[in-house]
Each structure stands twice: as structure tokens, then as C-alpha cells.
C-alpha positions as a Markdown table, in Angstrom:
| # | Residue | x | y | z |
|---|---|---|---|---|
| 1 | Unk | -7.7 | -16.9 | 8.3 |
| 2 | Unk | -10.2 | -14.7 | 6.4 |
| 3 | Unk | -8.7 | -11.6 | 7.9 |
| 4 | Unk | -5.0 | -12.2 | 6.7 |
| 5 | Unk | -6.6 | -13.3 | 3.1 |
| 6 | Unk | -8.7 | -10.0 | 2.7 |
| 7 | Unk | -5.5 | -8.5 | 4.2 |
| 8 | Unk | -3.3 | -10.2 | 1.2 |
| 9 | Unk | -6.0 | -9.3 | -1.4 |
| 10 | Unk | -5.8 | -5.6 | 0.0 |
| 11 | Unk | -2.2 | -5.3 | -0.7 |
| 12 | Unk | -2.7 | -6.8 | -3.6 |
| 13 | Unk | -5.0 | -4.3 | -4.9 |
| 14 | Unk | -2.9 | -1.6 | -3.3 |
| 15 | Unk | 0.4 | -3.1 | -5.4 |
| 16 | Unk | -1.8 | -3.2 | -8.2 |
| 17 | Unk | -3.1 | 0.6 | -8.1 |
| 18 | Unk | 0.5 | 1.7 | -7.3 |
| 19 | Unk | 2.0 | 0.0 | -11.2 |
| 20 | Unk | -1.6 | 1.7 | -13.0 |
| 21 | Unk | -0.6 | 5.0 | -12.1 |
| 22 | Unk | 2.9 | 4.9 | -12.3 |
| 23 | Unk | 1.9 | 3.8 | -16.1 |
| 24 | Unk | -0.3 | 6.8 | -16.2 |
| 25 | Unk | 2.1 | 9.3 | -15.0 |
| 26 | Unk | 5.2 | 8.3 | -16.9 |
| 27 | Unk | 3.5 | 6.6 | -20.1 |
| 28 | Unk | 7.5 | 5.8 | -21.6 |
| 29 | Unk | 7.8 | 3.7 | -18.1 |
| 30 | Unk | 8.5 | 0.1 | -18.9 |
| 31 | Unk | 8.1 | -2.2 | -16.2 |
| 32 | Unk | 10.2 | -5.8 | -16.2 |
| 33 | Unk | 8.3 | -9.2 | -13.7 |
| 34 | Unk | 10.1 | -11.6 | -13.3 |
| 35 | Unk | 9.0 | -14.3 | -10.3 |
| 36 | Unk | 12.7 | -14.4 | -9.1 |
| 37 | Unk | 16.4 | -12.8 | -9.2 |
| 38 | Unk | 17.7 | -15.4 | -11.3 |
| 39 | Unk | 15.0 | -14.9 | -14.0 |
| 40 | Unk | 15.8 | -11.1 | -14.0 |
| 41 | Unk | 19.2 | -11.8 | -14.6 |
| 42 | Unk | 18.5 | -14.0 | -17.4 |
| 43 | Unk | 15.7 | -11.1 | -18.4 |
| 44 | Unk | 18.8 | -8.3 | -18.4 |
| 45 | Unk | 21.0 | -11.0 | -20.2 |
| 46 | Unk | 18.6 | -11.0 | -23.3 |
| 47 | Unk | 18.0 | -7.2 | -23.3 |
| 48 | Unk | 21.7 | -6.7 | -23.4 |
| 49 | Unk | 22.7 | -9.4 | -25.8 |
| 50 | Unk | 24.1 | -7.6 | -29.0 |
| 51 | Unk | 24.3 | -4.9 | -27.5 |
| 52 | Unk | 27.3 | -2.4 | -26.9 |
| 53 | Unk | 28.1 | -1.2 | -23.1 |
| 54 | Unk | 25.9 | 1.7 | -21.5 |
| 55 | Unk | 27.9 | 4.9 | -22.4 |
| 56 | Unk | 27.8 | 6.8 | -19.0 |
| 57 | Unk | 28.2 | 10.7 | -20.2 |
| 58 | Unk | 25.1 | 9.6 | -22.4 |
| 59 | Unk | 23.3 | 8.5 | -19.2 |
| 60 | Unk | 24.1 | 11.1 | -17.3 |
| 61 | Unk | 22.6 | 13.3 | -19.6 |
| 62 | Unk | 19.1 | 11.4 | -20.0 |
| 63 | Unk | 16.5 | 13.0 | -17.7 |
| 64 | Unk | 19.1 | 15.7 | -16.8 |
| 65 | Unk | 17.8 | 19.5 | -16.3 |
| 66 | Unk | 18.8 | 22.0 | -19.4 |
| 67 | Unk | 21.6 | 23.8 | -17.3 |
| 68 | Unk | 22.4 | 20.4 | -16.3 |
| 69 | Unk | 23.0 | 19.2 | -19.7 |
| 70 | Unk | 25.4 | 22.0 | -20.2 |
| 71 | Unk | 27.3 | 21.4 | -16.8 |
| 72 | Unk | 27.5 | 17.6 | -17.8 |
| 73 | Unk | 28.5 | 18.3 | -21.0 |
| 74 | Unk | 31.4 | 20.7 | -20.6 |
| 75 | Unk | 32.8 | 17.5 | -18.2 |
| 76 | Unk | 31.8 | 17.2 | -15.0 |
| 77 | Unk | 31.9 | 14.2 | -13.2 |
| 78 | Unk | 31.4 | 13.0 | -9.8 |
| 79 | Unk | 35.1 | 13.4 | -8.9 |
| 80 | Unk | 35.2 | 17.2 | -10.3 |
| 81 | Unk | 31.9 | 18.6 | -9.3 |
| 82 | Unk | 30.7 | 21.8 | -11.0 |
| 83 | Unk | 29.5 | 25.0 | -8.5 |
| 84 | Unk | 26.0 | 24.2 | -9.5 |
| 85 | Unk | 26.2 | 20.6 | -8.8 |
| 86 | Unk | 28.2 | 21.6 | -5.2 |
| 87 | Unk | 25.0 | 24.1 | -4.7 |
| 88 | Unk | 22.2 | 21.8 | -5.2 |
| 89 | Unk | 23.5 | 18.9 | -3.0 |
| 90 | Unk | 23.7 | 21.7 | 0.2 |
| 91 | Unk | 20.5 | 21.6 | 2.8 |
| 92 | Unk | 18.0 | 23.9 | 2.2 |
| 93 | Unk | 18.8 | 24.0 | -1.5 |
| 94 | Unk | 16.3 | 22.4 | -3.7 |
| 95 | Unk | 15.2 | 22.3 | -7.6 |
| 96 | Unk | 12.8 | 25.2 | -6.4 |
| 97 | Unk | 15.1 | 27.4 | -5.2 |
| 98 | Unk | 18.7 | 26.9 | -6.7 |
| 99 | Unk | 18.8 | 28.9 | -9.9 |
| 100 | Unk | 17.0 | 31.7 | -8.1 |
| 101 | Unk | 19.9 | 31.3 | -5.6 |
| 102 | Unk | 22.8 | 30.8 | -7.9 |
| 103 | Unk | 21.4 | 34.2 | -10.1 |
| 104 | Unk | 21.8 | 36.1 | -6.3 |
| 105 | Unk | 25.4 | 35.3 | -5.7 |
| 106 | Unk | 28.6 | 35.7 | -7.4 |
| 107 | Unk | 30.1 | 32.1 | -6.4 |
| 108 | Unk | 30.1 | 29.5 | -3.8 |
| 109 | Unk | 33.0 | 32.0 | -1.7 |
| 110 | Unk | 30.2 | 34.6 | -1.5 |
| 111 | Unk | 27.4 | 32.2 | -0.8 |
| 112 | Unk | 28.8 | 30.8 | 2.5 |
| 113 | Unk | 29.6 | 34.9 | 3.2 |
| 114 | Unk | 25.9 | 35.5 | 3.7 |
| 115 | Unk | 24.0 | 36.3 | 6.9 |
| 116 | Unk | 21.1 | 34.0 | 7.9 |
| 117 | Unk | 19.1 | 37.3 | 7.6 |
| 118 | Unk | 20.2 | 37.8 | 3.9 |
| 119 | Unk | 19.6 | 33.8 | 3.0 |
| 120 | Unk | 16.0 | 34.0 | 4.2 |
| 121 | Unk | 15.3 | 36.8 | 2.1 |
| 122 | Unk | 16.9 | 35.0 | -1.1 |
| 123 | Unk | 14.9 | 31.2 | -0.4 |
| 124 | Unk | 13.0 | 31.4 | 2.5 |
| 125 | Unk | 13.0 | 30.8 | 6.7 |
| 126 | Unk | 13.3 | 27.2 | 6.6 |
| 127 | Unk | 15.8 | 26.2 | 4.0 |
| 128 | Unk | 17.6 | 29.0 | 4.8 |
| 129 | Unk | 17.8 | 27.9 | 8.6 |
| 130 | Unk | 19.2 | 24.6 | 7.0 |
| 131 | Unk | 21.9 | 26.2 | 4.5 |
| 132 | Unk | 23.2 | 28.2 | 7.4 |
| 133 | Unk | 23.7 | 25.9 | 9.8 |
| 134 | Unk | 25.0 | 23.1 | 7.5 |
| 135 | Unk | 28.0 | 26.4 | 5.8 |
| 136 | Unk | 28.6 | 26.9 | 9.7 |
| 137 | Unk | 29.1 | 23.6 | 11.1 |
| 138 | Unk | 32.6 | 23.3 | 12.5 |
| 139 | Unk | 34.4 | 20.9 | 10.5 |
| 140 | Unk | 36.8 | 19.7 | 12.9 |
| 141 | Unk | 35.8 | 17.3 | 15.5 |
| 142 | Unk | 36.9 | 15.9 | 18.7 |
């Protein structure tokens, strides 16, 4: 029994460590306990009392990247994605790589033109390997 307590205290600590530096890193992080779902609800019901709806273009904008912002701005939305938003969710395309990337080609047409050679010279072996074989997979199946 004394193993499965230190074991319990352990995790504990460990849960514990995890919150303090998540508090350090992000110091505007907010963290909500509440010892079960229905006390979180009523938690969220208090916030939002008085309060108007979430406005989802403002949202969307919080935390977003500064071409983001202007991509989001001019009205995109998940049912009418912008070239930059297609680019970034491709493999092999990261937040590393895909301004570099988008700066190389004309538009998404000329993108999927390029060789394997000519992708790992733009963003590397790897992610390149991954962007190629994801524009030449064969879309029909049998």
C-alpha cells in the first residue's frame, strides 16, 4: 500500500509542477477547479451571466498570427478557406516554413507543379518528402 501512495503523491507533485509552469510560461493563463462537471457548469454559468454571446470573427482573431489577422479579417471562414490557410494545413508545411514557402511560389496551382527536387530545396528533405507525397496521392480510390 505504501507503494501506490508514494505513487499517488508522485503524480501529484507531477500534476502540480505541470499548473506552476504553465503559470510561468503564459502569466495571462487563468486556470478554473472545480471538483466536478456540474460545478464547472455552474462556474461557466456565473462567468457568462450578463454577458453578451462570444463574437466568433473576434475569437478567431485572438492569438492569431499578423498575416493571419489580415486573412481573417478580409473574411475567411472555415467554409471558404484562404490559399494561406489551404497551405499551412498540407504535410510538411509548418509555422517554420510556410511564409518562406508561400514568398517561393506564385499560388497553390504552381505549388503542387513542383518537383520533389525543387520542394527540398525550398523547406527541406523531410517535409518536403511529406508535401509531395500527400499533392500526389491519387484521389480516387477503389
Amino acid at each position: 500500500m505504501e507503494t501506490k501512495t508514494r505513487s499517488a503523491d508522485a503524480q501529484d507533485y507531477d500534476l502540480r509542477a505541470k499548473l506552476v509552469l504553465l503559470t510561468i510560461s503564459f502569466p495571462k493563463l487563468r486556470i478554473i477547479w472545480s471538483s466536478s462537471p456540474y460545478q464547472t457548469v455552474e462556474i461557466f454559468r456565473e462567468l457568462k451571466e450578463g454577458r453578451a454571446e462570444p463574437d466568433e470573427d473576434h475569437a478567431a482573431l485572438v492569438g492569431a498570427e499578423e498575416g493571419d489577422q489580415l486573412a481573417l479579417a478580409e473574411g475567411s471562414t472555415a467554409g471558404n478557406p484562404t490559399p494561406m490557410e489551404v497551405l499551412r494545413a498540407l504535410p510538411g508545411v509548418n509555422s517554420k516554413n510556410y511564409r518562406y514557402l508561400a514568398g517561393q511560389v506564385e499560388n497553390l496551382e504552381a505549388l503542387v507543379g513542383l518537383s520533389l527536387n525543387e520542394l527540398q530545396g525550398l523547406i527541406g528533405n523531410e517535409p518536403a518528402k511529406q508535401l509531395h507525397g500527400f499533392m500526389q496521392t491519387d484521389l480516387h480510390y477503389a
